[in-house]
C-alpha positions, 0 to 999 in steps of 0.5 A: 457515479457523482460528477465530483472532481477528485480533488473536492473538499471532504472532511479529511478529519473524519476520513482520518478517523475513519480509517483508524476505526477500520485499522482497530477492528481488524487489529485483534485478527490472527492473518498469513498468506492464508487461512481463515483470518486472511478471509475474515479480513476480506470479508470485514472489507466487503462490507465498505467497498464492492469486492470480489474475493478470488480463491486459488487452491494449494498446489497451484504453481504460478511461475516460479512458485507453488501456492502454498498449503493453507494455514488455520490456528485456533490455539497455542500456548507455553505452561511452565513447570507450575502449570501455569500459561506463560506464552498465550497466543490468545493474548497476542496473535504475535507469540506465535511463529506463523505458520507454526506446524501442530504439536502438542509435547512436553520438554525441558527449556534448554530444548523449547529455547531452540524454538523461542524467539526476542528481541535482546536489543528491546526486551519488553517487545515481542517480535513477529516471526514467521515460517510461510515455506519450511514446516516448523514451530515456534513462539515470540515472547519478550527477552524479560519474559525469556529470561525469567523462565525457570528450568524445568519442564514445560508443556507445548501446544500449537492447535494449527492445522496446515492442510491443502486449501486455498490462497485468497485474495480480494479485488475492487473494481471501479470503472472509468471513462477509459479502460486504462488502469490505475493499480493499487495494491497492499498486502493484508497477511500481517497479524497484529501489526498496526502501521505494516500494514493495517495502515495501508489496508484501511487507507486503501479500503476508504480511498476505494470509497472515496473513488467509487462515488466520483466520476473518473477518467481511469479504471481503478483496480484496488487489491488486497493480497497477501505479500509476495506469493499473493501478488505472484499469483495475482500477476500470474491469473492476469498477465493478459491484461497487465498492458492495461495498467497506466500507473500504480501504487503499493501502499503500506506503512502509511499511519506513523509519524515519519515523513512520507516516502516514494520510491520509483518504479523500475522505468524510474521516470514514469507518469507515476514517478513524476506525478508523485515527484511533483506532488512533493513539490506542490505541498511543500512537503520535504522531497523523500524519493528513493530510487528502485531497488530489487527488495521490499514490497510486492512493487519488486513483483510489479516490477520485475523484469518481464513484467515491468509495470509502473508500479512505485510505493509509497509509505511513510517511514520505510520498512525495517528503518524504524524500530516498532518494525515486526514487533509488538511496539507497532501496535495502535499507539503507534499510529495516528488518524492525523497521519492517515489524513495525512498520507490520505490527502497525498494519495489523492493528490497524486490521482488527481494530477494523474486525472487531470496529466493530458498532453496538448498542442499549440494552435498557433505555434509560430511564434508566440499567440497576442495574448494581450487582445485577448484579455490574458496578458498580465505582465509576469504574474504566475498565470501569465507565465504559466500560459508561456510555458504551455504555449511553448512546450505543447508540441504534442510531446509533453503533458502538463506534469512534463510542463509543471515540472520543467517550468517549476510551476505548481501543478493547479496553476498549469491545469488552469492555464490550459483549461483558459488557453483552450476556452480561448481556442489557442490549445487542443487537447490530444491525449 
């Protein structure tokens, strides 16, 4: 690996862009919590970063849950009493229900209705609906399209297959100096849906890039599963290395114009909920931190009680707090690459604090050291106080983000005062 620091200049231009290319190529992909599409996915993946996909098969019960049978669609569609298609699941994986069981049947409409699903409250956009543990059937279209449907006789087909297979999942890699882990985890079973959660996909896949041509203190552990039952199963295969994970991160809905937003961990005050907590601080970006619930995304798994790991999550506008949310309007349009750069450069500032978090004792701890004779004493300047406050509070009981923090100084200005302090042989590092 390079021997660059995490937190060298790259052209975050091209990286945005880059990551909104990925997001197109893998937007037309029909996904689930398993199937062919979930695979074409990881395979797309494959081709950026070093990956290596695991399969484990239906069936397999991992704590609480069972793997699921696996789900295949090549084909659905509504004909209306002309004959003609007027619900295509070739024009949008989104009209179908996933995880639609097959059939092929007619009806008259007042019985199809019962398995038709809109959005009244916005009648041009087609919601996403699915039903990963109960066998059924059904199709999305708009509430115009729903209305105009005339009364009569229409023909179903779902050409689906749900039969014993697989659950697939991908896992990226890339060690460091030290065996410690820093997770991170998106979720890849949504269909055509841009921001939740291509977005987090693609920025994790050119972030896994990015971190594999540099030289790196922790090991990093990039996984791509599908929700909830992919990341049960993820902690079931390796809840004998959990211990190693030091910090992590979900990462979805990362491409829109909201704000970004953190929520902590569970232990609500870990290394990662600080770093994140410090580096809204740094950037000057508006503090949007919320504490940890039990729902969400799979940082409820991570954080589950026996597990307990410090895991947060970290998106723009929060899941279902915008109205695009499981629907056709979070298409393309509705992301940018200038937002990706965006949530891009705020995720690398939180892995280059957590690089850099090292925790230091004062060699001349009794009373202040004369920092004036040696050529570091400039009355208050920043780095000056800087200097202060690492020389009190280095006891061997706080890291430099504990120190950032309490002392309201910038990050970078801390990590430089302890590189001089220790150049200077006033400080010693220790962890």
């Amino acid at each position: 690996m390079a021997n660059n620091d995490i937190m060298d200049n790259i052209n975050t231009n091209k990286i945005g862009r880059k990551i909104y290319a990925l997001i197109e190529e893998l937007f037309p992909i029909c996904r689930s919590i398993t199937g062919n599409g979930l695979r074409e996915t990881l395979d797309i993946v494959q081709r950026v970063i070093s990956l290596e996909i695991h399969h484990v098969p239906s069936g397999t019960e991992v704590f609480d849950w069972t793997i699921p049978k696996e789900w295949n669609i090549r084909d659905a569609y509504i004909k209306d009493p002309n004959g003609d298609i007027v619900v295509n699941f070739a024009k949008s994986n989104l009209h179908i229900v996933n995880y639609s069981v097959p059939i092929h049947t007619k009806m008259p409409l007042n019985e199809l209705r019962t398995h038709l699903f809109s959005l009244p409250e916005r009648p041009d956009w087609v919601p996403y609906r699915t039903s990963y543990y109960k066998e059924d059937w059904g199709f999305c279209l708009s509430h115009n399209q729903l209305s105009s449907l005339p009364n009569g006789i229409y023909e179903v087909l779902i050409d689906s297959t749900l039969e014993d297979g697989y659950l697939s999942y991908g896992e990226c890699y890339i060690p460091g100096q030290s065996k410690d882990e820093f997770l991170i985890s998106t979720h890849i079973c949504h269909p055509s849906l841009a921001n939740d959660n291509l977005s987090g996909i693609a920025l994790s896949v050119i972030l896994a890039e990015y971190l594999s041509s540099l030289s790196l203190r922790y090991s990093y552990r990039i996984i791509f599963i599908p929700g909830t039952i992919g990341a049960i199963t993820w902690l079931f295969v390796n809840q004998n290395s959990l211990g190693l994970i030091r910090n992590g991160l979900v990462i979805c809905g990362i491409g829109d114009c909201g704000e970004i937003t953190y929520k902590r961990s569970r232990r609500g005050n870990a290394e990662i909920d600080r770093a994140v907590e410090q580096a809204f601080r740094d950037t000057g970006k508006r503090e949007a931190v919320l504490d940890f619930d039990p729902y969400g995304y799979d940082e409820r798994q991570y954080c589950s009680p026996g597990i307990n790991l410090p895991v947060g999550r970290i998106s723009r506008t929060p899941y279902s707090q915008y109205p695009e949310y499981h629907t056709s309007a979070d298409n393309l349009d509705f992301i940018n690459s200038n937002y990706l750069e965006d949530s891009f450069n705020f995720i690398k500032r939180i892995i280059f604090m957590l690089e850099k978090n090292h925790s230091f004792i004062n060699l001349f701890s009794k009373c202040e050291p004369q920092l004036g004779r040696r050529g570091l004493y400039d009355s208050l300047s920043d780095q000056t106080m800087a200097m202060l406050w690492i020389l009190n509070l280095s006891d061997g009981n706080n890291s430099l983000l504990d120190i950032a923090s309490r002392s309201g100084t910038q990050f970078d200005y801390i990590l430089k005062a302890a590189s001089i302090l220790t150049d200077k042989g006033l400080l010693k590092k220790i962890k």
